[in-house]
Every structure is written in C-alpha cells, then in structure tokens.
C-alpha positions in Angstrom: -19.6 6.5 10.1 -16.3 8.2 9.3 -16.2 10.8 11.7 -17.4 8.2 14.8 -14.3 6.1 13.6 -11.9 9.4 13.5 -13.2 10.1 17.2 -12.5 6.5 18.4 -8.6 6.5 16.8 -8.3 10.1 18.3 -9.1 8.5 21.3 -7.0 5.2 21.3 -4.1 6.5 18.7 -1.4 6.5 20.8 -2.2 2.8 21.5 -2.6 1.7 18.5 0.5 -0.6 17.0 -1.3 -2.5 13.6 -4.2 -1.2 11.5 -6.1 -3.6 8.9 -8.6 -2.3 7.2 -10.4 -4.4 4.7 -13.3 -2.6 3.2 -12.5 1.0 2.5 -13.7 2.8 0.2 -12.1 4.4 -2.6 -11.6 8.3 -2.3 -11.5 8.0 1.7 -8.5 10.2 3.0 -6.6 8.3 5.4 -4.3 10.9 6.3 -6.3 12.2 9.2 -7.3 8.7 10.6 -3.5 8.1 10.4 -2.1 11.1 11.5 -4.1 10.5 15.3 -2.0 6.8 15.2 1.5 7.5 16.7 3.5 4.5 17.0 1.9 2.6 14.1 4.4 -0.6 12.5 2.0 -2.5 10.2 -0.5 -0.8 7.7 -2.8 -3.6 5.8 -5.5 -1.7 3.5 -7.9 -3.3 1.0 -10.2 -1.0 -0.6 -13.3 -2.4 -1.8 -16.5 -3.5 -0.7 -18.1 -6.6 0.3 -21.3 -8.3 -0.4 -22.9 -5.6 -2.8 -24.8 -7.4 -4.9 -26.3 -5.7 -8.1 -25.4 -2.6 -7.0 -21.6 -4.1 -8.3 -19.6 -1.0 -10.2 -15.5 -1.8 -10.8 -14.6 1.8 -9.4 -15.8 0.4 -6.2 -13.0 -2.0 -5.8 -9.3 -1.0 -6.0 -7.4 2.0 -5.1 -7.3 5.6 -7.4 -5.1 7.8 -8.0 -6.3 10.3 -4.8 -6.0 7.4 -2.8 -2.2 6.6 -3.7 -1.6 10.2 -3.8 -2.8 10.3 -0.1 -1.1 7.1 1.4 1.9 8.3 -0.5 1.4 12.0 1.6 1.3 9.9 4.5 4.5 8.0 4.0 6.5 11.0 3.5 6.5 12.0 7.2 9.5 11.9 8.6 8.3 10.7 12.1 7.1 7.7 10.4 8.0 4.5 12.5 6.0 2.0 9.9 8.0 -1.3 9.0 5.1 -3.0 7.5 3.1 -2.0 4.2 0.0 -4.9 2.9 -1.5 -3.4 -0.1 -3.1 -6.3 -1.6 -6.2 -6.9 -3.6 -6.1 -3.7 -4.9 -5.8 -3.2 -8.4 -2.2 -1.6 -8.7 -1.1 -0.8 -11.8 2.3 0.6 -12.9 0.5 4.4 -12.9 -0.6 3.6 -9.1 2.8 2.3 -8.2 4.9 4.9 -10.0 2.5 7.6 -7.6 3.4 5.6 -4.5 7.0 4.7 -5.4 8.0 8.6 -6.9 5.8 10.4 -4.0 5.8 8.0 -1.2 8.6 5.2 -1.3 11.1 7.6 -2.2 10.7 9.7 1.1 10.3 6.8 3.3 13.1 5.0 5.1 11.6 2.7 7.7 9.9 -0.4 5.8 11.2 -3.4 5.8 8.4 -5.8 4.8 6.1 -4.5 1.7 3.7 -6.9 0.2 1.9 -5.9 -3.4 0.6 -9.1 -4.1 -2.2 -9.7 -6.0 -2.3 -6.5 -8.0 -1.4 -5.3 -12.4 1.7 -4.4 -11.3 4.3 -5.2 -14.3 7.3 -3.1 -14.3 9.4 -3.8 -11.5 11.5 -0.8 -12.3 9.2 1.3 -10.6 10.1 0.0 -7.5 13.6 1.7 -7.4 12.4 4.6 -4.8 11.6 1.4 -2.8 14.5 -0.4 -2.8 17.1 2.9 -2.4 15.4 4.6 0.4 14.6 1.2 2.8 16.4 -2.1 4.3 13.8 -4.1 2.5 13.8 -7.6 4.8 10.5 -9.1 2.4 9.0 -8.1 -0.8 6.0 -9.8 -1.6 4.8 -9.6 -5.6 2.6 -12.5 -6.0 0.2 -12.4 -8.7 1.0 -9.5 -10.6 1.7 -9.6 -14.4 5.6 -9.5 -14.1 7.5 -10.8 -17.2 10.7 -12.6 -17.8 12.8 -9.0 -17.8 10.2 -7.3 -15.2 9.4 -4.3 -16.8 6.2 -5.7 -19.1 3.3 -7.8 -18.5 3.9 -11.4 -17.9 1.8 -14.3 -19.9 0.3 -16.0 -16.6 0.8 -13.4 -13.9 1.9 -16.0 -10.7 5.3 -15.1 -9.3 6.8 -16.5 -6.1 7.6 -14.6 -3.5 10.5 -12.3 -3.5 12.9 -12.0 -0.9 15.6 -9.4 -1.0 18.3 -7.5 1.4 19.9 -4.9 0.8 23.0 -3.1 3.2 24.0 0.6 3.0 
C-alpha cells in the first residue's frame, strides 16, 4: 500500500540515509516518497515486478518515460545531498537517458558514483549533462549495447566497468 509506505517514510525521513527499492512499479511517482527523505546519499531503484507468472506483460518491467521525467524532477533540487545513483535492470534506452541526463543530470551537482548497468543504453554522448555538472568518482555501464565509438549499439553488449575523474 502506497500511502501506508508514504506515512512510514514521513515518519522516519529524516533518518533515512540509503533507499533500495527493488520492485516498483512503473508510473509510481517517487517524488513525494523522496521529498519526506532529507539527508538521503544512495538511491538504488529497480522497477519491475517479481514472480508474476502468466500474468507477464513487458510494460511491467523497466522504467517509462513519466518515471524518468519524475526521478529527473527529483534530481533537480538544489538541496539535494545524493552521491549515489543504482539504476539498473531497467531497460534504459538512449530516449530514457537523454530525459534523465537533459532534465535531471544536468541540474545535479552532487553524485559521484552512478551505475547504469545492465540497461539499452548506446550512445554515451548523452551522458555529457552527467559528466559537466558532477565529480564523477565511478561510472558503472556494464551490459549496455555500447560500440567501439560509443554513440551506436555495440555487437555483444558487455563492457567493463568505467572509471573516470574529473577536476574543475
């Protein structure tokens, strides 16, 4: 129940450090279940759900656009403390990240570890907003379909892990 789980982080927001969430639902908005969450570092979503059986339908798995379009609202505020950003397992494309990069990543400046593994990301250009506007300590792009020049789809989609720094 949505609303019992608002009351609960209303109640223990200011306490709250890290949030993982691993089965929500596509077209939840987050913002007000963030918003009650003060001094949040580390945000690790996986939209989805488990253990459906036949009732199986792709839209149930993977983040939309509302859904980017509301984590990127939330990473826009300015008293934003969050360092860490897991967004894997769900079905990112370059549309999703270019929504999250051009209205989210471009208005944040305090993460330092973002990890998009396991997604359809392929252009890494999209990133830019990222890279300009944060001290990015680890970026983390496993398993997407990143080519040879990073801005198309790769043949077998594994990548390592990037690391990169950068100083203003």
């Amino acid at each position: 129940n949505y609303q019992l789980l608002l009351h609960k982080i209303h109640l223990s927001g200011p306490y709250i450090k890290s949030l993982t969430i691993q089965q929500l639902l596509a077209h939840t908005d987050i913002i007000p279940l963030l918003n009650e969450i003060y001094q949040l570092n580390s945000l690790n979503i996986t939209y989805g759900r488990k253990n459906i059986g036949m009732r199986y339908h792709h839209n149930m798995y993977g983040i939309h656009e509302v859904d980017c379009s509301h984590l990127a609202q939330y990473l826009q505020l300015k008293t934003l403390i969050l360092s860490t950003l897991i967004l894997q397992h769900n079905r990112i494309d370059n549309t999703l990240l270019s929504i999250l990069s051009y209205q989210g990543f471009q208005y944040n400046h305090s993460l330092t570890y973002v990890d998009l593994s396991f997604n359809n990301i392929s252009n890494l250009n999209l990133l830019t907003p990222l890279l300009k506007g944060n001290i990015i300590i680890s970026l983390i792009l496993q398993d997407n379909n990143i080519g040879n020049s990073g801005d198309s789809g790769g043949e077998n989609g594994e990548n390592e892990e990037i690391q990169t720094q950068t100083y203003d």
